[in-house]
Every structure is written in C-alpha cells, then in structure tokens.
mmCIF file of the N, C-alpha and C atoms, coordinates in Angstrom:
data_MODEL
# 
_entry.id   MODEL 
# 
loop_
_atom_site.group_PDB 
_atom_site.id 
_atom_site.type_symbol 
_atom_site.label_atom_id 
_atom_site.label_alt_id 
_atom_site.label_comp_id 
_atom_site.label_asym_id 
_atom_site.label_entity_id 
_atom_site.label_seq_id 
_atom_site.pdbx_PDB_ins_code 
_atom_site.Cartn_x 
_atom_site.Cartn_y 
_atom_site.Cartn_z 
_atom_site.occupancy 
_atom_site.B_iso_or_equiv 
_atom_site.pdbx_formal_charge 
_atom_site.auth_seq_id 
_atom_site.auth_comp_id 
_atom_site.auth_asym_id 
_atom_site.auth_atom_id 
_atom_site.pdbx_PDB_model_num 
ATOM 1   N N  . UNK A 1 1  ? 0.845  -1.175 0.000   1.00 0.00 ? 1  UNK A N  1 
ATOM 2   C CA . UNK A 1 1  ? 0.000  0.000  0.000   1.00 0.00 ? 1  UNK A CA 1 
ATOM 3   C C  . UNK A 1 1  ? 0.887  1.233  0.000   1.00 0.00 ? 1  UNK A C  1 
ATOM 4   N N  . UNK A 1 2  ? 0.838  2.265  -0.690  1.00 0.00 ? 2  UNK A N  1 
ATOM 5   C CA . UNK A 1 2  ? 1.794  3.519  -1.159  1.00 0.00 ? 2  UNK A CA 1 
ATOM 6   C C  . UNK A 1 2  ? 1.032  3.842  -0.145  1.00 0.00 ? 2  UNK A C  1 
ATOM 7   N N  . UNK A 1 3  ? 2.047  4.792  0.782   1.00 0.00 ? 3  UNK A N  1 
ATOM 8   C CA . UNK A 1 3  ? 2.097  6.392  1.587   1.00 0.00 ? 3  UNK A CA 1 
ATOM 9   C C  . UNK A 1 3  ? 2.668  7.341  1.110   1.00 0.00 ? 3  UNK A C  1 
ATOM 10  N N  . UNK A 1 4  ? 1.807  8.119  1.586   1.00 0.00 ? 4  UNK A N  1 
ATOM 11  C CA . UNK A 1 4  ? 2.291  9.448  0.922   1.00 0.00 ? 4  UNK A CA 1 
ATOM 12  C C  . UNK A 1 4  ? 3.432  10.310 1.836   1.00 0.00 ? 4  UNK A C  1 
ATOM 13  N N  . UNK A 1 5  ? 4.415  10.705 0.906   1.00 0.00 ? 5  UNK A N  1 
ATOM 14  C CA . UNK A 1 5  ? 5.736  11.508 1.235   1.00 0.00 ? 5  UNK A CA 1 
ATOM 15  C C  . UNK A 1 5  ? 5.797  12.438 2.329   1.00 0.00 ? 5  UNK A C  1 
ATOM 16  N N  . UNK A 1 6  ? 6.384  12.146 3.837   1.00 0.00 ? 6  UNK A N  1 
ATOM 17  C CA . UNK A 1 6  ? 6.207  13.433 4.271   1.00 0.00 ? 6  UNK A CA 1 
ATOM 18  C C  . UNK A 1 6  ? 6.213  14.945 3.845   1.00 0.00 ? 6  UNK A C  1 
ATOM 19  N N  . UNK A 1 7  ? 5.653  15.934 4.043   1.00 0.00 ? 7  UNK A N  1 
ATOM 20  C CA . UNK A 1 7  ? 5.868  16.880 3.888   1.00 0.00 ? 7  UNK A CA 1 
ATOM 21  C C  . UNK A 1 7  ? 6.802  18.041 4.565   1.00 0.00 ? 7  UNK A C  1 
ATOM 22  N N  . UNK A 1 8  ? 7.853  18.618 3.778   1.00 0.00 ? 8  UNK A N  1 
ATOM 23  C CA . UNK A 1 8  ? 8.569  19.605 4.444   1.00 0.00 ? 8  UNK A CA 1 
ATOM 24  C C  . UNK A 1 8  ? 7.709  20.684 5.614   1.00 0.00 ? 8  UNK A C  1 
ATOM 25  N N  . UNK A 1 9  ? 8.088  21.080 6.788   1.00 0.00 ? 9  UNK A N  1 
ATOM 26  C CA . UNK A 1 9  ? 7.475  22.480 7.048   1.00 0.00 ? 9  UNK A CA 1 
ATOM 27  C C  . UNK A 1 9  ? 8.442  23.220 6.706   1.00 0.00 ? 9  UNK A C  1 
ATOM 28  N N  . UNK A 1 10 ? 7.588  24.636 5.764   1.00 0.00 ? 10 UNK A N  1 
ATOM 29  C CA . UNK A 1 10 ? 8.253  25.458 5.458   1.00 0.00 ? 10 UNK A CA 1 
ATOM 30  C C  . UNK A 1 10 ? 8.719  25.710 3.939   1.00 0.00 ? 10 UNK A C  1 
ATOM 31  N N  . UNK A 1 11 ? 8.653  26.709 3.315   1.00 0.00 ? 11 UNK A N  1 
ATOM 32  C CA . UNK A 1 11 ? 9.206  26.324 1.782   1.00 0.00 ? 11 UNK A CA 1 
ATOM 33  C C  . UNK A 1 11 ? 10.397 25.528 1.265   1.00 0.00 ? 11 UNK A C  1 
ATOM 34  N N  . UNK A 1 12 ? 10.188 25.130 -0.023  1.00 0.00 ? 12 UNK A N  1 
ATOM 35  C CA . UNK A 1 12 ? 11.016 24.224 -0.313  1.00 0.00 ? 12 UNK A CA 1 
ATOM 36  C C  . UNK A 1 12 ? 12.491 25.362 -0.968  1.00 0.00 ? 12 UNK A C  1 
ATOM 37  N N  . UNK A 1 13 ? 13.215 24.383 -1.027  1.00 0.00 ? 13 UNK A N  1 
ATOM 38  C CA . UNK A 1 13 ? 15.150 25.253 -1.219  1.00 0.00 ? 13 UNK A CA 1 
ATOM 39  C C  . UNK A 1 13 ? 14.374 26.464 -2.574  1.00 0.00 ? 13 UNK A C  1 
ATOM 40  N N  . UNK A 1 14 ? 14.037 25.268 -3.652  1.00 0.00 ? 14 UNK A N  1 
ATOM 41  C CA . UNK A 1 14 ? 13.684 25.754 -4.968  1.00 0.00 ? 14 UNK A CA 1 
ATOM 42  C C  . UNK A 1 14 ? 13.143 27.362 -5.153  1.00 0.00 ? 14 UNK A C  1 
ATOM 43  N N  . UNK A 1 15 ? 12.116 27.467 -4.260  1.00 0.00 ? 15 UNK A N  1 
ATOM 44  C CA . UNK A 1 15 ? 11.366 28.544 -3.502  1.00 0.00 ? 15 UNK A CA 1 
ATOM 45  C C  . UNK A 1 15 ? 12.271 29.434 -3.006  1.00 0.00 ? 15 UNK A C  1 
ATOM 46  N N  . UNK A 1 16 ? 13.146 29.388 -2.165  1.00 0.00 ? 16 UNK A N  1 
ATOM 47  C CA . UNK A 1 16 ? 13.855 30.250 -1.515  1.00 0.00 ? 16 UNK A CA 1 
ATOM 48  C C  . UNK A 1 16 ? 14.798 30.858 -2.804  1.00 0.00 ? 16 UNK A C  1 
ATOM 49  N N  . UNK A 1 17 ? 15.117 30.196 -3.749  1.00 0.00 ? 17 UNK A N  1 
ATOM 50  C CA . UNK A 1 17 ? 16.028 30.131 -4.814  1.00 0.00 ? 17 UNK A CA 1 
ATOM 51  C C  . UNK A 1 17 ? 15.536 31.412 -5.694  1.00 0.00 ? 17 UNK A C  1 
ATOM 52  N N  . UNK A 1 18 ? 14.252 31.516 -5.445  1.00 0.00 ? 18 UNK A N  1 
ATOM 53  C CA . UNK A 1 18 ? 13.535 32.248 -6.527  1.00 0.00 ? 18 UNK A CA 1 
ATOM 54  C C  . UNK A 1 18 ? 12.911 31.645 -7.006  1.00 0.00 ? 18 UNK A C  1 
ATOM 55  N N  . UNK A 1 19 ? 12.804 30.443 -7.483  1.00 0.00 ? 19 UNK A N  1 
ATOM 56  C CA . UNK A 1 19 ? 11.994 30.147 -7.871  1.00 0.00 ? 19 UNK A CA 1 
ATOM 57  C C  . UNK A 1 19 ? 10.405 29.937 -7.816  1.00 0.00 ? 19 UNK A C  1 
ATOM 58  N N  . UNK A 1 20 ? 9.404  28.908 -8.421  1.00 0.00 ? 20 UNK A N  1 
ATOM 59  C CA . UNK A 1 20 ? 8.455  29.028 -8.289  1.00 0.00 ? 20 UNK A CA 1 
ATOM 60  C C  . UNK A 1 20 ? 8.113  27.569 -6.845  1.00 0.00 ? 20 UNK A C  1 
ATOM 61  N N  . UNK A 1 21 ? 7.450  27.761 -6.108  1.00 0.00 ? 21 UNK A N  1 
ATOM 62  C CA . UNK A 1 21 ? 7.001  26.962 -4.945  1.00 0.00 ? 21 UNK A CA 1 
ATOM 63  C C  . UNK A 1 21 ? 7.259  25.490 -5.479  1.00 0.00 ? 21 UNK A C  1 
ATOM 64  N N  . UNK A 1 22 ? 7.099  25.072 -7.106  1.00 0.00 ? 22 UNK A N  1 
ATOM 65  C CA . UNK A 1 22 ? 6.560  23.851 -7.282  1.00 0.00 ? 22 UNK A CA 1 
ATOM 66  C C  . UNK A 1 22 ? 7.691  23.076 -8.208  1.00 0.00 ? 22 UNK A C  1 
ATOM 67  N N  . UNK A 1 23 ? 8.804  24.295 -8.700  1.00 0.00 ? 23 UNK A N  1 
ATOM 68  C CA . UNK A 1 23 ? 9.847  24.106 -9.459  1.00 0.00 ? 23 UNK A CA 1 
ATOM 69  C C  . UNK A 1 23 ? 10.909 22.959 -8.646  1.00 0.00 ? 23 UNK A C  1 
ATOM 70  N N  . UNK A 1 24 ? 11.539 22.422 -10.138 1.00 0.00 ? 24 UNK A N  1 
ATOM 71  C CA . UNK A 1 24 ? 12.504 21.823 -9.526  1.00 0.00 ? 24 UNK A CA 1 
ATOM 72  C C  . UNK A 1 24 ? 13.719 21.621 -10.415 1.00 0.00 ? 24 UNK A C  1 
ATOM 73  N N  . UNK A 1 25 ? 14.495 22.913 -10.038 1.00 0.00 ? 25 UNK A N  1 
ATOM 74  C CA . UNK A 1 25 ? 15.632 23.095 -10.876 1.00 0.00 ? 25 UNK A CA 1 
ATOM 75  C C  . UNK A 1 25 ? 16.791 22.203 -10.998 1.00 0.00 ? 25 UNK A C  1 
ATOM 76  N N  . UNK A 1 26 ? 17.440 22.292 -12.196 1.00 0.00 ? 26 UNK A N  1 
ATOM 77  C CA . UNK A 1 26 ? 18.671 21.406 -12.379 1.00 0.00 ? 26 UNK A CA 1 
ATOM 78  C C  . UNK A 1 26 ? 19.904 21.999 -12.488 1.00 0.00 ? 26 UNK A C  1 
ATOM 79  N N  . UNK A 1 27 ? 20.586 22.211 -11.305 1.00 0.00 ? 27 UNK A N  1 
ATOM 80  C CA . UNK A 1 27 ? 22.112 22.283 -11.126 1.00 0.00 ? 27 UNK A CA 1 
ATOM 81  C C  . UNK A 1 27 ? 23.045 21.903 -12.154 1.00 0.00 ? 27 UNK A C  1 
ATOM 82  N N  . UNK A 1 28 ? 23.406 22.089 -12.718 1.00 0.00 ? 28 UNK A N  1 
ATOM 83  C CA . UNK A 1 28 ? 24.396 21.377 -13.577 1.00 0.00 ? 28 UNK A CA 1 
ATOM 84  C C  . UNK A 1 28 ? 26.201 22.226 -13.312 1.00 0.00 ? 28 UNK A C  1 
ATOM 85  N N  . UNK A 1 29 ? 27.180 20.503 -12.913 1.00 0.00 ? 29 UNK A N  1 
ATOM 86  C CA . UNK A 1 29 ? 28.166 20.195 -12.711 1.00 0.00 ? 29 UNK A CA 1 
ATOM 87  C C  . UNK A 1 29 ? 29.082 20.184 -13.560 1.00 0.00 ? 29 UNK A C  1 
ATOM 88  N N  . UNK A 1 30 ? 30.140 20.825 -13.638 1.00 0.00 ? 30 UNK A N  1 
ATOM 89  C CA . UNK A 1 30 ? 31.166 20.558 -15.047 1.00 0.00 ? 30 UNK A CA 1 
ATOM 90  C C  . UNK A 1 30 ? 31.982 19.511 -14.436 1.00 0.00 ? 30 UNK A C  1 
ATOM 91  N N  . UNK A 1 31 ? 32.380 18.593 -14.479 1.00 0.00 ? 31 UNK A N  1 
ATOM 92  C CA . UNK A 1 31 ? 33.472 17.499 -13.966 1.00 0.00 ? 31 UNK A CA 1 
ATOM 93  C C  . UNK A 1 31 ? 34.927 17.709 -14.946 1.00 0.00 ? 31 UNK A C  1 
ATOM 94  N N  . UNK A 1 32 ? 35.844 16.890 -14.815 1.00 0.00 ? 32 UNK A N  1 
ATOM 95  C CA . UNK A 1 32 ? 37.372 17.092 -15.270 1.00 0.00 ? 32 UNK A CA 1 
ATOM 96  C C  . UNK A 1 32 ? 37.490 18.651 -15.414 1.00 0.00 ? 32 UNK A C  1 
ATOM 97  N N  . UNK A 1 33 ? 37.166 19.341 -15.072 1.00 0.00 ? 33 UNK A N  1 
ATOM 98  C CA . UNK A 1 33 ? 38.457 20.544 -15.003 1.00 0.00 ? 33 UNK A CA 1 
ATOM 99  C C  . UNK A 1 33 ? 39.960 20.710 -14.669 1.00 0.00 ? 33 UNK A C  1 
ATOM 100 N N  . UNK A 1 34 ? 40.776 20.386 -15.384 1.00 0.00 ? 34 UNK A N  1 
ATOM 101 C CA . UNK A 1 34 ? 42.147 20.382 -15.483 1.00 0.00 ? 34 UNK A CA 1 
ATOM 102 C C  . UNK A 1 34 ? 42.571 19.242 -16.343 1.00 0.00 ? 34 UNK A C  1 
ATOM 103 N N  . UNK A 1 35 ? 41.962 18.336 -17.101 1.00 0.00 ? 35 UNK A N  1 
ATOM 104 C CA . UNK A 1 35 ? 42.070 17.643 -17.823 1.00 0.00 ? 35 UNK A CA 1 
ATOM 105 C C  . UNK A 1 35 ? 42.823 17.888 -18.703 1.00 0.00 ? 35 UNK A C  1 
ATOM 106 N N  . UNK A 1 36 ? 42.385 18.956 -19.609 1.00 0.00 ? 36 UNK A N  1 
ATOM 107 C CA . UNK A 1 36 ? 43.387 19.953 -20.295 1.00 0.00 ? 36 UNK A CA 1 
ATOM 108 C C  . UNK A 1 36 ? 42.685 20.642 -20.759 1.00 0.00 ? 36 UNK A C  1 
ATOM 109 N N  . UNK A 1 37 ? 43.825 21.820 -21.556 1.00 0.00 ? 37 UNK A N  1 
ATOM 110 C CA . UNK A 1 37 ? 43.067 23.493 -21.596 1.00 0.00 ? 37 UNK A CA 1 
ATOM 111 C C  . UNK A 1 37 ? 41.725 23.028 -22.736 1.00 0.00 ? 37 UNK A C  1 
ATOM 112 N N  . UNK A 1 38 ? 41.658 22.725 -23.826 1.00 0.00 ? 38 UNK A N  1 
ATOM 113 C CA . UNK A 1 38 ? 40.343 22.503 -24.381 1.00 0.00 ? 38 UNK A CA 1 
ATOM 114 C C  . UNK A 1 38 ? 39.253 22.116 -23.748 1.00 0.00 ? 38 UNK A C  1 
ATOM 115 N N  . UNK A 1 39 ? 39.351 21.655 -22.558 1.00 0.00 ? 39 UNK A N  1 
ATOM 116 C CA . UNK A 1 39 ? 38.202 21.043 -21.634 1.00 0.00 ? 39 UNK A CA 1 
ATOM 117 C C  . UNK A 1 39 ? 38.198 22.397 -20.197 1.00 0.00 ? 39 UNK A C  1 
ATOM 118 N N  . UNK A 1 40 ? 39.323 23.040 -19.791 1.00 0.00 ? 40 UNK A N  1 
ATOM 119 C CA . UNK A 1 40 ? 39.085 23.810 -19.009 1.00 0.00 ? 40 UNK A CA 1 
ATOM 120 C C  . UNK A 1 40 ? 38.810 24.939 -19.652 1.00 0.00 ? 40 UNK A C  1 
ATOM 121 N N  . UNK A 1 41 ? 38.731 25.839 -21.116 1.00 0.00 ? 41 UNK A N  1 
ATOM 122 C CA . UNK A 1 41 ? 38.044 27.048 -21.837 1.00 0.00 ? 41 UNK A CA 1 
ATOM 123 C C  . UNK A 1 41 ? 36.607 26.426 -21.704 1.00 0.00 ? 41 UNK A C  1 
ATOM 124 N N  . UNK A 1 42 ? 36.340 25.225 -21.853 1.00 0.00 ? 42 UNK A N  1 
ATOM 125 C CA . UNK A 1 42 ? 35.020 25.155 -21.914 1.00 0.00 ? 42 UNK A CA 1 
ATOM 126 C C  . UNK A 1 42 ? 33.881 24.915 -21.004 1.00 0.00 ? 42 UNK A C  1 
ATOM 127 N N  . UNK A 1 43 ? 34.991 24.707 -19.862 1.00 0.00 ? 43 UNK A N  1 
ATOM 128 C CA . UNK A 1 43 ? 34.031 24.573 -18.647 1.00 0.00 ? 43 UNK A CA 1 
ATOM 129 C C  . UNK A 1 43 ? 33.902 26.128 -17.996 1.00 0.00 ? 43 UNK A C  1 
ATOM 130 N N  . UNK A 1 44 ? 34.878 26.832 -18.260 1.00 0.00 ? 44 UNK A N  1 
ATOM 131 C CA . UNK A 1 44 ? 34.876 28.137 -18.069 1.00 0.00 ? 44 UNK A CA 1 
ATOM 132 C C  . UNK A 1 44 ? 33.818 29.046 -18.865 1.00 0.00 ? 44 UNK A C  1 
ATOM 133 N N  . UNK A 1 45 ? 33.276 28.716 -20.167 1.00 0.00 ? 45 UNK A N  1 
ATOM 134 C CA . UNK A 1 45 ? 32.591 28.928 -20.751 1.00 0.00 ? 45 UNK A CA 1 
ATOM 135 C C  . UNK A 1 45 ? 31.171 28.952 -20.337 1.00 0.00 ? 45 UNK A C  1 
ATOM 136 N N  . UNK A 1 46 ? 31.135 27.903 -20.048 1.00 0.00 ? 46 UNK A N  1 
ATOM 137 C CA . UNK A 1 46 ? 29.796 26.805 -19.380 1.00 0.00 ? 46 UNK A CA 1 
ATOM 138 C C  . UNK A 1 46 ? 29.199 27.870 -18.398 1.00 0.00 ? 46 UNK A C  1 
ATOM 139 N N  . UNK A 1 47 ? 29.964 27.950 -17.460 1.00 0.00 ? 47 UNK A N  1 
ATOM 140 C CA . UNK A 1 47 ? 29.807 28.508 -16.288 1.00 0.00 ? 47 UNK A CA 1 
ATOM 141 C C  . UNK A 1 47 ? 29.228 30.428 -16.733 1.00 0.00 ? 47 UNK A C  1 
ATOM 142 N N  . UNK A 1 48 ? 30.324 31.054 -17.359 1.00 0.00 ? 48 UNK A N  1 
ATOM 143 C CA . UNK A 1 48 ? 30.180 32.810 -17.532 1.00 0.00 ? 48 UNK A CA 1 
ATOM 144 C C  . UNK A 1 48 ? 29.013 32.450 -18.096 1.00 0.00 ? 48 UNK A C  1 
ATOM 145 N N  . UNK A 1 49 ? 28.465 31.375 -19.155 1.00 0.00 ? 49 UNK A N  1 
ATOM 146 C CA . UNK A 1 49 ? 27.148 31.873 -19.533 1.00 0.00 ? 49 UNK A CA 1 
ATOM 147 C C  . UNK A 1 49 ? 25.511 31.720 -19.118 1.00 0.00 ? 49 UNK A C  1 
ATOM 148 N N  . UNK A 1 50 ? 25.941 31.116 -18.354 1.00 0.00 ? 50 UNK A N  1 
ATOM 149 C CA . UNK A 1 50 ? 24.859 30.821 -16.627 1.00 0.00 ? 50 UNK A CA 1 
ATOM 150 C C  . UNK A 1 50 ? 24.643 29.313 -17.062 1.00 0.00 ? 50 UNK A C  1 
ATOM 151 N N  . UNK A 1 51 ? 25.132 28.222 -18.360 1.00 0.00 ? 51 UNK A N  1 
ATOM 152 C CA . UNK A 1 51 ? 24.927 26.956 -18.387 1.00 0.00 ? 51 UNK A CA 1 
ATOM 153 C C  . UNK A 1 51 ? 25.461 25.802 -17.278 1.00 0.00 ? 51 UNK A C  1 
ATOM 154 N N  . UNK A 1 52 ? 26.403 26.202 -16.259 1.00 0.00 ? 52 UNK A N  1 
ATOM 155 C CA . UNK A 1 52 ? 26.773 25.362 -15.359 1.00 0.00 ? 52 UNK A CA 1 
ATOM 156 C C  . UNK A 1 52 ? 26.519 25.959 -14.521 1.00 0.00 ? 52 UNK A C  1 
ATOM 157 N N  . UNK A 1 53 ? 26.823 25.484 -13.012 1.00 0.00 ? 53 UNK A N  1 
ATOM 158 C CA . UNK A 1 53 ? 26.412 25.833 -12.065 1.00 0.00 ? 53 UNK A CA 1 
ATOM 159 C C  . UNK A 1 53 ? 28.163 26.115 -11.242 1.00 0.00 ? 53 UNK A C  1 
ATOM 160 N N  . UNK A 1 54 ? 28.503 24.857 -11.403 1.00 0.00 ? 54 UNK A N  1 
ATOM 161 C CA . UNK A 1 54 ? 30.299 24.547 -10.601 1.00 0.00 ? 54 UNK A CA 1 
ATOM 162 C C  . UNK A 1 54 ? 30.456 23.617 -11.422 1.00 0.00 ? 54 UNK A C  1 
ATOM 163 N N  . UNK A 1 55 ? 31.728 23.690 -10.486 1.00 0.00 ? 55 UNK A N  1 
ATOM 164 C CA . UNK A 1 55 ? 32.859 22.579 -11.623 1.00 0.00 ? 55 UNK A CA 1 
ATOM 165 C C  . UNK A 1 55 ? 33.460 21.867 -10.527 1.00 0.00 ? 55 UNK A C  1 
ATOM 166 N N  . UNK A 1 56 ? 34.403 20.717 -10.853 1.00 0.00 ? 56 UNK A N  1 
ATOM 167 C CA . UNK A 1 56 ? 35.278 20.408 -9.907  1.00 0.00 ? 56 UNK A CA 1 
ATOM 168 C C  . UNK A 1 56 ? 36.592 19.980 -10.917 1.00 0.00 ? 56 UNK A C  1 
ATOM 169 N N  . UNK A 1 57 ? 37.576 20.573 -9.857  1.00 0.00 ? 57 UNK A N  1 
ATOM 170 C CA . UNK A 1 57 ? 39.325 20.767 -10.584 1.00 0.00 ? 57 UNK A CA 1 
ATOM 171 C C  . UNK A 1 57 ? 39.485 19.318 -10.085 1.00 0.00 ? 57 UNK A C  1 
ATOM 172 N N  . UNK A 1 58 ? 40.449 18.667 -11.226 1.00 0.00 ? 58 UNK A N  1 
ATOM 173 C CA . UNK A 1 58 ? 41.212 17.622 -10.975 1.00 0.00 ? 58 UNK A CA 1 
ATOM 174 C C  . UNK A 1 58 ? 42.660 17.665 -10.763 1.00 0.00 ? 58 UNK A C  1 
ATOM 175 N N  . UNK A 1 59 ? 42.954 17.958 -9.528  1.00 0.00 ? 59 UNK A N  1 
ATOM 176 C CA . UNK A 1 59 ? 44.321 18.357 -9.612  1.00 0.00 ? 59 UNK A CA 1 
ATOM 177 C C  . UNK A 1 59 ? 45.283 17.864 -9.510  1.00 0.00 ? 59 UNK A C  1 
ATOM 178 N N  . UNK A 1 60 ? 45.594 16.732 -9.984  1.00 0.00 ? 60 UNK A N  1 
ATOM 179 C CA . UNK A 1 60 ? 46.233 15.272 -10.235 1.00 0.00 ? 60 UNK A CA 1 
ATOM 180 C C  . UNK A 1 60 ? 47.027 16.226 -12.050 1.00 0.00 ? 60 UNK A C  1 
ATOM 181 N N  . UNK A 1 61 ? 46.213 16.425 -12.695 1.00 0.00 ? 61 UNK A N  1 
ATOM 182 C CA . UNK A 1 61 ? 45.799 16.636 -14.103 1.00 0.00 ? 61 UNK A CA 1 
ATOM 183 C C  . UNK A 1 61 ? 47.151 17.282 -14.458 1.00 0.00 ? 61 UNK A C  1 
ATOM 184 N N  . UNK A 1 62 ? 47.446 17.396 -15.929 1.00 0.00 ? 62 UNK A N  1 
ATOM 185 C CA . UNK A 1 62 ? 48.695 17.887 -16.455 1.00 0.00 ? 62 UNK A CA 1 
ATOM 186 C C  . UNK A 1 62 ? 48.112 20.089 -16.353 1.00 0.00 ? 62 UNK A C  1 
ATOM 187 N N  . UNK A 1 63 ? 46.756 19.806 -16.307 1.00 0.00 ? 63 UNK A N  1 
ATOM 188 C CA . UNK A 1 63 ? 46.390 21.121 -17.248 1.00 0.00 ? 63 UNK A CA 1 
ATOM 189 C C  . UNK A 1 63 ? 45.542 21.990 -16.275 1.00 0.00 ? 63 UNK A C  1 
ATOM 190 N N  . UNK A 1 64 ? 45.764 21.029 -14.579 1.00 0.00 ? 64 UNK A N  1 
ATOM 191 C CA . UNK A 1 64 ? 45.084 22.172 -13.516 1.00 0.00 ? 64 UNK A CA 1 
ATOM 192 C C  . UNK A 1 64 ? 45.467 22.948 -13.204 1.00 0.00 ? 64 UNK A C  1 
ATOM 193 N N  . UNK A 1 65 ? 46.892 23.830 -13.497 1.00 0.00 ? 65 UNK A N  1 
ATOM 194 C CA . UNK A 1 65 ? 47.501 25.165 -13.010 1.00 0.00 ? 65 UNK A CA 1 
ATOM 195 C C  . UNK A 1 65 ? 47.129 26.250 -14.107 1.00 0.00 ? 65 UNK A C  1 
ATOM 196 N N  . UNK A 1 66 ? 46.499 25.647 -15.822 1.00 0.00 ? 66 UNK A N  1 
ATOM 197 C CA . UNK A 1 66 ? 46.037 26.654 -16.910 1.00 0.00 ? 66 UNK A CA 1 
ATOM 198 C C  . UNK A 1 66 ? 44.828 26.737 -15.766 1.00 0.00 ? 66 UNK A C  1 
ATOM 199 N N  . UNK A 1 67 ? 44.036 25.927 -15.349 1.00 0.00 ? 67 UNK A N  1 
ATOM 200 C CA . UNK A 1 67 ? 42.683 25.743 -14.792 1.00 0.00 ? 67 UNK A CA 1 
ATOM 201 C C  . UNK A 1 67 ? 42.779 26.700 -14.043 1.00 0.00 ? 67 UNK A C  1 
ATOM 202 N N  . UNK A 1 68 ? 43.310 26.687 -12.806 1.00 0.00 ? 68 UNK A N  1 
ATOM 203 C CA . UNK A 1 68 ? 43.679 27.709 -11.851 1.00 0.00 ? 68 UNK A CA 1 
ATOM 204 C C  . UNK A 1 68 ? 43.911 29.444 -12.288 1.00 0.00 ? 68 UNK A C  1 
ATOM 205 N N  . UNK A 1 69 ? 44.628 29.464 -13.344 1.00 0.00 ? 69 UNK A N  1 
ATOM 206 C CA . UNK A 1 69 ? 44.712 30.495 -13.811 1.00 0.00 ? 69 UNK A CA 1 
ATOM 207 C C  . UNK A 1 69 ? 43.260 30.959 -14.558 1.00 0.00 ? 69 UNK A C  1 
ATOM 208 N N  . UNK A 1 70 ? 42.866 30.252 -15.456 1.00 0.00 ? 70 UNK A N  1 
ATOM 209 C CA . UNK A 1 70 ? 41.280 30.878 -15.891 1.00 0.00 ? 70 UNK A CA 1 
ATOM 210 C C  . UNK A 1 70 ? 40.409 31.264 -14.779 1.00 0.00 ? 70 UNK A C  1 
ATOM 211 N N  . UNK A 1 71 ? 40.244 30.240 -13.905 1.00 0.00 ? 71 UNK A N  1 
ATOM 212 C CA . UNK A 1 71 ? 39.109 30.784 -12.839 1.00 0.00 ? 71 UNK A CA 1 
ATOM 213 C C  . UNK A 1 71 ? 39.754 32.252 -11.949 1.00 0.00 ? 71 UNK A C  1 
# 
C-alpha cells in the first residue's frame, strides 16, 4: 500500500532560490576541469554563460595550473 511523502514544514530550497514553490531546478556540474586546456576554456565557458552551475578541478591533471589560472 503507497504512503504518501512526508511533507517539508516550510518552503522548499527551490522557492527560496527564486523560484516558483513547485519548481525543480537542475544544477548542472562541469566534472574534469584540469584535464586539459580545451576542456578547461570550456568549462569556463559553461559557467560565464549561466549553463553550469560549478565545476570540480582535478588536480592530479597535467592542465590544472592553466585551470587555476582561468578561474
């Protein structure tokens, strides 16, 4: 037999976000940053044009100190 989902008290994150009460936005993650510079211009990209949200540096990588320098 299905139960139904507790309910939050209080508005939901989405809401506080600006958004609308019922929205449910999608974050979006750039992964390998420092991979190398063709992949870190474009996660840099991603991001200035409001298409990502964050990224995460791999700093193992040959190309995370160009990385470092773009951000």
């Amino acid at each position: 037999m299905p139960t139904a989902a507790p309910t939050p008290e209080g508005p939901r994150a989405s809401h506080l976000l600006g958004h609308p009460p019922d929205a449910r936005p999608l974050l979006l993650n750039c992964d390998d940053l420092g991979l190398n510079e063709w992949v870190n211009l474009a996660v840099i990209e991603s991001i200035q044009q409001g298409i990502a949200a964050s990224c995460s540096l791999m700093t193992p990588c040959h190309a995370a100190p160009h990385a470092l320098r773009l951000a």
